[in-house]
C-alpha positions in Angstrom: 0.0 0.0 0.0 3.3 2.3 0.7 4.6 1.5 -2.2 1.5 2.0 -3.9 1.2 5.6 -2.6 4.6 6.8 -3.6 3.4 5.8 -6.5 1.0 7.8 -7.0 3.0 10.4 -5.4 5.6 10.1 -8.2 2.8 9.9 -10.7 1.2 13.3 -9.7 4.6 15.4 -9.1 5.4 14.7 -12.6 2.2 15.6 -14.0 2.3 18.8 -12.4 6.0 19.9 -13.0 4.8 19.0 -17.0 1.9 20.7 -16.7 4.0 23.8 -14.8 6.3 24.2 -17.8 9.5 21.7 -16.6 9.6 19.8 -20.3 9.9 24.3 -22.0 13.2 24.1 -21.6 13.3 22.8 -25.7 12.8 25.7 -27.8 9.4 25.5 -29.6 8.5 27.0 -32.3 5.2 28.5 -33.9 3.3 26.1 -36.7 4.1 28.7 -39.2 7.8 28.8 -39.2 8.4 25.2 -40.2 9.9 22.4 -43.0 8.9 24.1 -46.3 8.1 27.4 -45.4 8.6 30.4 -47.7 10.3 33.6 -46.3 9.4 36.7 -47.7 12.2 38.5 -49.8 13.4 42.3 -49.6 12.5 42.4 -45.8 13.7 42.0 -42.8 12.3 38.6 -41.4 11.0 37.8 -38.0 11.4 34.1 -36.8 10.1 33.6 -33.3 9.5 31.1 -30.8 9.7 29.9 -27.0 12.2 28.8 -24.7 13.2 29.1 -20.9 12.8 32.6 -19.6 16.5 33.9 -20.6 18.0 31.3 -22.7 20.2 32.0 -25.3 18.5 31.3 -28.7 20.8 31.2 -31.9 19.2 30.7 -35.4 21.6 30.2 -38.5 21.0 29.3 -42.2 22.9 27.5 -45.1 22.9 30.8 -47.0 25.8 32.3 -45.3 27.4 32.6 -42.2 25.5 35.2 -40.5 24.1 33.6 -37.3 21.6 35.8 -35.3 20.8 35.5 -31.6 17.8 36.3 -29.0 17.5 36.4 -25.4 14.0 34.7 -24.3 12.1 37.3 -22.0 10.4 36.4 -18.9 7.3 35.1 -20.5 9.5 32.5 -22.5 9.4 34.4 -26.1 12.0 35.4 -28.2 12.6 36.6 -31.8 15.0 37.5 -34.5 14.9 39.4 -37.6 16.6 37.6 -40.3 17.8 38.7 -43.8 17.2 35.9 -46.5 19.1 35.7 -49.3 18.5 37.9 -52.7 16.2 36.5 -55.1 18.0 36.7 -58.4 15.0 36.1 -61.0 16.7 37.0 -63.8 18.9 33.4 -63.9 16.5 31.6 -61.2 18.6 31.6 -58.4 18.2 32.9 -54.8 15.0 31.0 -54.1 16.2 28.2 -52.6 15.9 25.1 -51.2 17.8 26.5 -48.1 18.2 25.2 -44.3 18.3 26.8 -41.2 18.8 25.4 -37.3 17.3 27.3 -34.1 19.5 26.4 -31.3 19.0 26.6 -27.5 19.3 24.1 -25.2 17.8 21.8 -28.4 18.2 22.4 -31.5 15.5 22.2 -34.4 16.5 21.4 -38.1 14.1 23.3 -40.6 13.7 21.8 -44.3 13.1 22.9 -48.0 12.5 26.2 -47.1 12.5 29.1 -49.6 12.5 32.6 -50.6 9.4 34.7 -52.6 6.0 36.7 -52.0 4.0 35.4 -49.3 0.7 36.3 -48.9 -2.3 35.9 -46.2 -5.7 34.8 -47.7 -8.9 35.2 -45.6 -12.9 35.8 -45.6 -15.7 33.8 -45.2 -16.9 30.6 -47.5 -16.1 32.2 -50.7 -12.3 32.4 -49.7 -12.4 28.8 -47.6 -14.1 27.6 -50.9 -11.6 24.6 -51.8 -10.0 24.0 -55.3 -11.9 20.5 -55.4 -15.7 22.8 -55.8 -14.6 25.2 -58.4 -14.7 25.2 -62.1 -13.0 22.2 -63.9 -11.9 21.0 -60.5 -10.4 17.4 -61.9 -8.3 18.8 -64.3 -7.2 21.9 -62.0 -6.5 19.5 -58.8 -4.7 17.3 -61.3 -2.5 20.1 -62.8 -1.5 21.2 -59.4 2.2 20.4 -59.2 3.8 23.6 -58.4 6.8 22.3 -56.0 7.4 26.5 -55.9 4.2 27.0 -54.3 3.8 26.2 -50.6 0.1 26.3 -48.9 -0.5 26.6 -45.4 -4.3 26.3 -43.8 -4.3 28.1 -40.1 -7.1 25.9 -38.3 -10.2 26.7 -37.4 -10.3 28.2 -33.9 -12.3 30.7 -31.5 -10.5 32.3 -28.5 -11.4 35.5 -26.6 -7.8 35.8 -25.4 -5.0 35.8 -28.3 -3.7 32.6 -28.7 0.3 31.9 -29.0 -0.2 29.2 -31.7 -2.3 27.5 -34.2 -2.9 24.1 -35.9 -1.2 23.8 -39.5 2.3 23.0 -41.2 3.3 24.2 -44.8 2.9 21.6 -47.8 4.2 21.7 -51.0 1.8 22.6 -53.9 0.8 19.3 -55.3 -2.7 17.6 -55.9 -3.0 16.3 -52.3 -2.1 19.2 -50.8 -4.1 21.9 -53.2 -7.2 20.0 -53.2 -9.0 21.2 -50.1 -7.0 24.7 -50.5 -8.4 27.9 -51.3 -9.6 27.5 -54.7 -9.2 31.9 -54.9 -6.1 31.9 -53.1 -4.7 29.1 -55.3 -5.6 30.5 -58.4 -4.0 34.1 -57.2 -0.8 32.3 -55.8 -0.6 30.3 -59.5 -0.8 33.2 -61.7 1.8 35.2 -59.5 4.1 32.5 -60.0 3.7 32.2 -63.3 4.2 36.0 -64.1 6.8 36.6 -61.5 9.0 33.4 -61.9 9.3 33.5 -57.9 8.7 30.8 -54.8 5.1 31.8 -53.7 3.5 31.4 -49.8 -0.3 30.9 -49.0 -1.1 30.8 -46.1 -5.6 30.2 -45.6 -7.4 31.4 -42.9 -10.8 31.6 -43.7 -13.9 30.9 -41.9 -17.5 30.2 -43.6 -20.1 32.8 -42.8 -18.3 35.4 -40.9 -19.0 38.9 -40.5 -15.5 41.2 -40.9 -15.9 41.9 -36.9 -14.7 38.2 -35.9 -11.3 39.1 -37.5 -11.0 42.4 -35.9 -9.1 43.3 -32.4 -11.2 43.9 -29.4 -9.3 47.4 -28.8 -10.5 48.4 -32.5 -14.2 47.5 -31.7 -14.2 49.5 -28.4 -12.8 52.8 -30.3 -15.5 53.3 -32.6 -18.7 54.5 -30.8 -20.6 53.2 -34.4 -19.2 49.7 -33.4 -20.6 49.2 -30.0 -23.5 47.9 -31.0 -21.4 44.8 -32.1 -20.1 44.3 -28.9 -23.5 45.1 -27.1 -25.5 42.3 -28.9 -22.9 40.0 -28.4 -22.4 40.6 -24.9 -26.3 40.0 -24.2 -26.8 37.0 -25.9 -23.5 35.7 -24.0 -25.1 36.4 -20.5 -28.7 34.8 -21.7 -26.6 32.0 -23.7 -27.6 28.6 -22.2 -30.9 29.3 -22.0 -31.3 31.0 -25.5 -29.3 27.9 -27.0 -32.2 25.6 -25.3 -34.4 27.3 -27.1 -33.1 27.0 -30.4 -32.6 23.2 -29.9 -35.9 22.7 -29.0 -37.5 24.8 -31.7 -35.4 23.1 -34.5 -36.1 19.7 -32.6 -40.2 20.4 -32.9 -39.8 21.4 -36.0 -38.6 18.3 -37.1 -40.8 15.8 -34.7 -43.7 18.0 -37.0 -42.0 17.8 -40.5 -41.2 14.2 -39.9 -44.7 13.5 -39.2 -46.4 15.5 -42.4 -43.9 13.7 -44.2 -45.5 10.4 -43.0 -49.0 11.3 -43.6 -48.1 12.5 -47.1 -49.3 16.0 -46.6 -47.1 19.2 -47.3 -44.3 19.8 -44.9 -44.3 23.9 -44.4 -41.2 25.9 -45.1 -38.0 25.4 -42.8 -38.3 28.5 -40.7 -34.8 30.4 -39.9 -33.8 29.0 -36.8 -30.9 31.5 -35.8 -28.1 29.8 -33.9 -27.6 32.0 -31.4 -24.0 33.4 -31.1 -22.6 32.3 -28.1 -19.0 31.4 -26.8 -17.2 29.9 -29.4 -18.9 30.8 -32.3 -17.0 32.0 -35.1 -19.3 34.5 -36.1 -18.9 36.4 -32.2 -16.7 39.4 -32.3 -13.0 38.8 -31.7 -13.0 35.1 -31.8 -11.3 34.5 -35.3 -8.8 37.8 -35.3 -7.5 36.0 -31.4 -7.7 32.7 -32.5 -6.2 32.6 -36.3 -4.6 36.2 -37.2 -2.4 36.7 -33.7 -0.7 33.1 -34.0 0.6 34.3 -37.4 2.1 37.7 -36.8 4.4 38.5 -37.1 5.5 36.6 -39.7 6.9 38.1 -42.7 4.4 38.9 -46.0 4.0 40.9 -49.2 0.1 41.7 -48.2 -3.0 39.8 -48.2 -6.6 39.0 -50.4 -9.6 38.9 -48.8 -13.2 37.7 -50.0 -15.8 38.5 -47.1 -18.9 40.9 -47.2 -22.1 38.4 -47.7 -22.6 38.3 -43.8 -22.2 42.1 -44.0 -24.3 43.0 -45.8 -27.0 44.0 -43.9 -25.2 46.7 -42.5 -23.7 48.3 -45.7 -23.3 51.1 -44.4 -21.4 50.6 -41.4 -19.7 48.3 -43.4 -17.8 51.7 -45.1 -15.8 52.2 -41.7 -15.8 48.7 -40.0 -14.0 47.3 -43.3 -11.1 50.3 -43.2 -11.2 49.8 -39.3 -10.4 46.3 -39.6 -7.3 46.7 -42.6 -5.6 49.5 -40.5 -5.5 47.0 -37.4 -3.9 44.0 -39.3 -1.5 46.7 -40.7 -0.5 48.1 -37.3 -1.0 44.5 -35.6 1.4 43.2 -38.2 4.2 46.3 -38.4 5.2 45.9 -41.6 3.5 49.5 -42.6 0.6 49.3 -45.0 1.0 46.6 -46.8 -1.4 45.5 -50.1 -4.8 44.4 -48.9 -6.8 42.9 -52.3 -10.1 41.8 -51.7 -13.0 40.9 -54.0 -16.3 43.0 -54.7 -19.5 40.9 -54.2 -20.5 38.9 -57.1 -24.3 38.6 -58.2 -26.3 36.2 -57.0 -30.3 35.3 -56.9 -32.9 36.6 -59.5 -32.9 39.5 -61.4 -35.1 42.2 -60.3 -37.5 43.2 -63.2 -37.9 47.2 -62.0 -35.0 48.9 -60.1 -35.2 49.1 -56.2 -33.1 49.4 -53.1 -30.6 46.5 -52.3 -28.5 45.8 -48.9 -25.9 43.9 -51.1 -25.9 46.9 -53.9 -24.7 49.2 -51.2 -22.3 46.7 -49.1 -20.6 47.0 -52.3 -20.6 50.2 -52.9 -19.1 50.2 -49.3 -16.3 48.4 -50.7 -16.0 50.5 -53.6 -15.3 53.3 -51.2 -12.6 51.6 -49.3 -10.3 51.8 -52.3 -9.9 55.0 -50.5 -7.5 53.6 -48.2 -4.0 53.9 -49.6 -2.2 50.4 -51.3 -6.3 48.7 -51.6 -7.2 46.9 -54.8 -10.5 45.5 -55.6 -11.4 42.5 -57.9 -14.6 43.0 -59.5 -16.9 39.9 -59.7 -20.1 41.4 -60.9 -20.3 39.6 -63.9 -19.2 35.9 -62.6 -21.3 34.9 -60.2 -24.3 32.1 -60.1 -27.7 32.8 -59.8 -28.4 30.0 -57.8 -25.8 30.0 -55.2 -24.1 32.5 -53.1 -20.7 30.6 -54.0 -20.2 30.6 -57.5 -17.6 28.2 -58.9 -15.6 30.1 -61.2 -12.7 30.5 -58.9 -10.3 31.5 -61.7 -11.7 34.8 -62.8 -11.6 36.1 -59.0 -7.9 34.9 -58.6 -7.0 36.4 -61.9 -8.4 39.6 -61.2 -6.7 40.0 -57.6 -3.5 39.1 -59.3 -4.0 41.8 -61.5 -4.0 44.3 -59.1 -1.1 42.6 -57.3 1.1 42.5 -60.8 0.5 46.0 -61.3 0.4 48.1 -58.0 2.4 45.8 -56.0 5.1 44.1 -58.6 4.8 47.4 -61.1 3.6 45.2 -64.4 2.8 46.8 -66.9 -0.7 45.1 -66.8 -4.7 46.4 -67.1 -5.7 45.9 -63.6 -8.8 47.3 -63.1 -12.8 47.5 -65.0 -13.8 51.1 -65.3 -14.6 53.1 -62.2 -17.4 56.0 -62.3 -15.6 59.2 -61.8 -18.0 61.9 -62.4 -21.3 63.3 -63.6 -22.2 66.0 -66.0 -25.9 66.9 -67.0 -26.9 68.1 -70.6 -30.3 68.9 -71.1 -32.4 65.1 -69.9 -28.6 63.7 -70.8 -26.7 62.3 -68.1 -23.0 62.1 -69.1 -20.9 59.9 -67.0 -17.2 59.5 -66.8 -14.6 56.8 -65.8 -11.0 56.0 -64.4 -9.7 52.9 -65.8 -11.1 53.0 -69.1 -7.9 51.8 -70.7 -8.0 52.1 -74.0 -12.0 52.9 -74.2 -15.4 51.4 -73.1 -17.0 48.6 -75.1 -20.1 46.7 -74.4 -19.7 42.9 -74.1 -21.6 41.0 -76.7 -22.3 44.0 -78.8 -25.7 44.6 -77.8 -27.4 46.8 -75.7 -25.9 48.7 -73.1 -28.1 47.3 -69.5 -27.8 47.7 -65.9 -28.6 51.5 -66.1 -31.4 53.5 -63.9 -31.9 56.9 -63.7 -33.8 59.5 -61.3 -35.4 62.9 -61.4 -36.0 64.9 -58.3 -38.6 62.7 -57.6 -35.6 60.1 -56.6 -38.2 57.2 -58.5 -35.5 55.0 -60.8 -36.5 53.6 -63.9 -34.5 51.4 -66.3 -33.0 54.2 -68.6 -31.7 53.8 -72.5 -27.5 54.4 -72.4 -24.7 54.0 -75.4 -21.3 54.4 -75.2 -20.0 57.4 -76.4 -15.8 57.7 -76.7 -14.6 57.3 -73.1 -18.3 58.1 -71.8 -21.8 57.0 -70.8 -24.7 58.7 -71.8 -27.9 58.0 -69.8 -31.4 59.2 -70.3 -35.4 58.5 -70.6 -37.5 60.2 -72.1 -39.4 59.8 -68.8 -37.2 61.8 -67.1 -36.6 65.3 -68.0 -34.2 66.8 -65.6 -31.8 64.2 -64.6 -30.0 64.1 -60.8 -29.4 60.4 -60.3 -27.9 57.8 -62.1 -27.4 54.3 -60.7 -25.5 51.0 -63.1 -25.9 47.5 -61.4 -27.8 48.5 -58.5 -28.9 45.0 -57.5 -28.0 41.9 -56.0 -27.8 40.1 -59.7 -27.9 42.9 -61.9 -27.7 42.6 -65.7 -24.4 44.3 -66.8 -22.3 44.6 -69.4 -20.0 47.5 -69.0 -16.6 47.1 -70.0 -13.1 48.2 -71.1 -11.1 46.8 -74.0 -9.2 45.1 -71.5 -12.0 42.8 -70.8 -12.5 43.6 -67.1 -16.2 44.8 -65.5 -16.9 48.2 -64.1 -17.9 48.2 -61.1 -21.2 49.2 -60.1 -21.9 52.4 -58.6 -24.4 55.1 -57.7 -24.0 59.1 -58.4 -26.5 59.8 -55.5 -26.5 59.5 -51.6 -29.6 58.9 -51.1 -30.6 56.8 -48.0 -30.7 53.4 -48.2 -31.9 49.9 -46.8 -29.1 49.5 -44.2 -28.7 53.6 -43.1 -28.5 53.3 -39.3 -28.5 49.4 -39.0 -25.8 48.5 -36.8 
């Protein structure tokens, strides 16, 4: 029985000296610096990690013999800055594959890394949407060899503290490894690497059905008295949240017992009503959760910028959406500290039925909100107007979108000599019951794809009623009228969740939709 106890005596001291941090002395290091990483080039890069509070920490690579070396603080971290090698394009050198050891009282080997552009892609289900659901996905997974492209999903996690770590490891780009990748941020990272003739880093963190606010800091939240609200609603469903999540269960639970038992009988089983989870801890879609539990574990690691797809679960607050959206880019910027870096994302693509008479839309204004954020310096948007489906809010051709944010990247970021974006509205002019609109971007003029008609165009009096009007292309202009309307103030072109459009420039890429007025709309004070 002694013997027994000392034991168990044994057993418990050395679960708790584990548990107190006796096995840290290794240093550890976070998911994201690993065995085929990519380090971005032209920059200072930070590698970081853990070990005992003060341990010595050396990190050397096979590209020279500069060694660099950090103290670990009293919390156990430490970092470097590292300068990778010069990537030589021009004769293919410089990329790699290079080595490098972390050394403390272990020492860690790292693999097949290299040298290129790394960039963060994130959003909602249109950005998780993998390469296996898009268009032609056998003969895109099956062309996916790319041993210069490395992809790196962060996993899925909710915290409301931020988190040191995440699950995920890089992987070379090949058919196992790219088929449950972002389909977008594949098709972006394949065109780069085809244009550029340099390594290229993904790394996916993306999370179906999210509003922008669960990737946003706490501190940014608080400072904006026209987020509170956010916060508010959160924070009262939280404090009711057992006994609001009972009631959901049982609702969608009767609904069932009741659907199951129409089904039975043979009569008609009514219409699934919109049980609303409600948002409770852990939810991805609560405030905070995602930007603690997937953006922290990756900064600060070194990138050329980021894409983002995300606005559908937005949308029915458009409007606030025109300062929550720039709130949330200028914290990832300062969070990360590598000054304003490019942040692509993609305008909302058309979905559902056409709308036979023009009227007021939450997803026509959420994005005209992101048309407005091109406001913010080094922002580029990928128009999708013209590519989505009907039928479903994820439409499949994946290619277009990662085209078109590679476009922007090629030109702002890598200074290409490349068309990068569909025309713009830049002004109005009235003659008479004409209204005369002009463009950025026009590149080389306006056409109308297909040759017919031009559509998509409404126009208002004072009375601010829209009604479809007749427009032509006319040099580097639009002209808009009715004969219904004699004095002209308004002017609105793909003001609808799937309007008809067919707007272009010679380069081939859509105007974005857009509005001359500022009227109020649907989503005006919805917070």
């Amino acid at each position: 029985m002694i013997r027994s106890n000392r034991r168990s005596i044994a057993l418990l001291v050395f679960i708790i000296l584990t548990l107190s941090g006796f096995s840290s002395a290794d240093v550890r290091l976070p998911s994201v610096i690993g065995d085929n990483m990519v380090l971005q080039q032209g920059m200072e890069v930070p590698i970081w990690g853990w070990a005992d509070p003060c341990e010595q920490v050396t990190v050397t690579a096979n590209w020279g013999s500069e060694k660099w070396e950090a103290t670990a603080g009293q919390d156990g971290r430490w970092l470097v800055k590292i300068q990778p090698p010069r990537l030589l394009v021009e004769d293919k050198s410089g990329g790699g594959p290079y080595e490098m050891n972390i050394s403390g009282k272990n020492t860690l080997s790292l693999k097949n890394i290299l040298v290129g552009e790394v960039w963060v892609c994130s959003g909602q289900s249109n950005m998780e949407w993998p390469l296996s659901r898009a268009d032609n996905a056998g003969q895109e997974v099956n062309e996916a060899n790319y041993p210069q492209i490395r992809l790196f999903t962060v996993g899925r996690k909710v915290s409301y503290t931020p988190m040191k770590n995440c699950r995920g490891s890089w992987k070379v780009c090949n058919p196992q490894s790219a088929v449950a990748f972002s389909a977008v941020g594949y098709f972006f990272g394949r065109e780069l690497h085809k244009e550029l003739n340099v390594p290229i880093g993904l790394i996916k963190a993306a999370v179906g059905g999210t509003p922008v606010e669960s990737w946003m800091s706490r501190e940014y939240l608080e400072a904006d008295a026209d987020f509170q609200p956010i916060l508010r609603r959160y924070e009262e469903t939280a404090a009711h949240f057992p006994e609001l999540y009972r009631k959901y269960q049982l609702e969608k639970k009767n609904y069932q017992r009741m659907a199951g038992q129409m089904k039975r009988e043979g009569k008609p089983v009514p219409q699934r009503p919109d049980f609303q989870e409600p948002i409770g801890p852990n939810h991805p879609y609560s405030p905070t959760g995602l930007y603690n539990g997937m953006i922290i574990p990756i900064i600060p690691k070194g990138i050329r910028g980021v894409i983002w797809y995300q606005g559908e679960s937005n949308a029915g607050r458009a409007e606030q959406y025109r300062t929550l959206f720039p709130a949330m880019i200028k914290n990832w910027r300062e969070k990360w500290g590598h000054g304003d870096f490019p942040f692509l994302y993609v305008q909302l693509a058309n979905w559902q039925q056409a709308e036979p008479l023009p009227k007021e839309n939450d997803w026509a204004e959420l994005r005209e909100a992101q048309l407005m954020t091109l406001s913010v310096p080094n922002t580029g948007m990928a128009v999708a107007i013209d590519i989505g489906d009907a039928n479903s809010i994820h439409p499949t051709n994946k290619q277009d979108v990662g085209k078109r944010l590679a476009l922007w990247a090629l030109a702002k970021t890598y200074n290409k000599d490349v068309v990068y974006s569909g025309p713009l509205y830049k002004y109005m002019g009235v003659e008479g019951n004409k209204a005369i609109l002009h463009f950025d971007h026009v590149n080389g003029g306006l056409i109308v794809k297909g040759g017919e008609q031009l559509k998509g165009f409404a126009i208002a009096g004072q009375d601010k009623k829209f009604l479809w009007a007749d427009a032509k292309v006319e040099g580097d202009t639009v002209v808009v009228s009715s004969d219904k309307v004699v004095e002209p103030v308004a002017v609105r072109y793909g003001w609808a969740i799937n309007p008809v459009c067919n707007l272009y420039n010679k380069a081939g890429l859509p105007a974005s939709p857009f509005r001359t007025d500022d009227w109020p709309g649907l989503t005006d004070k919805q917070r």
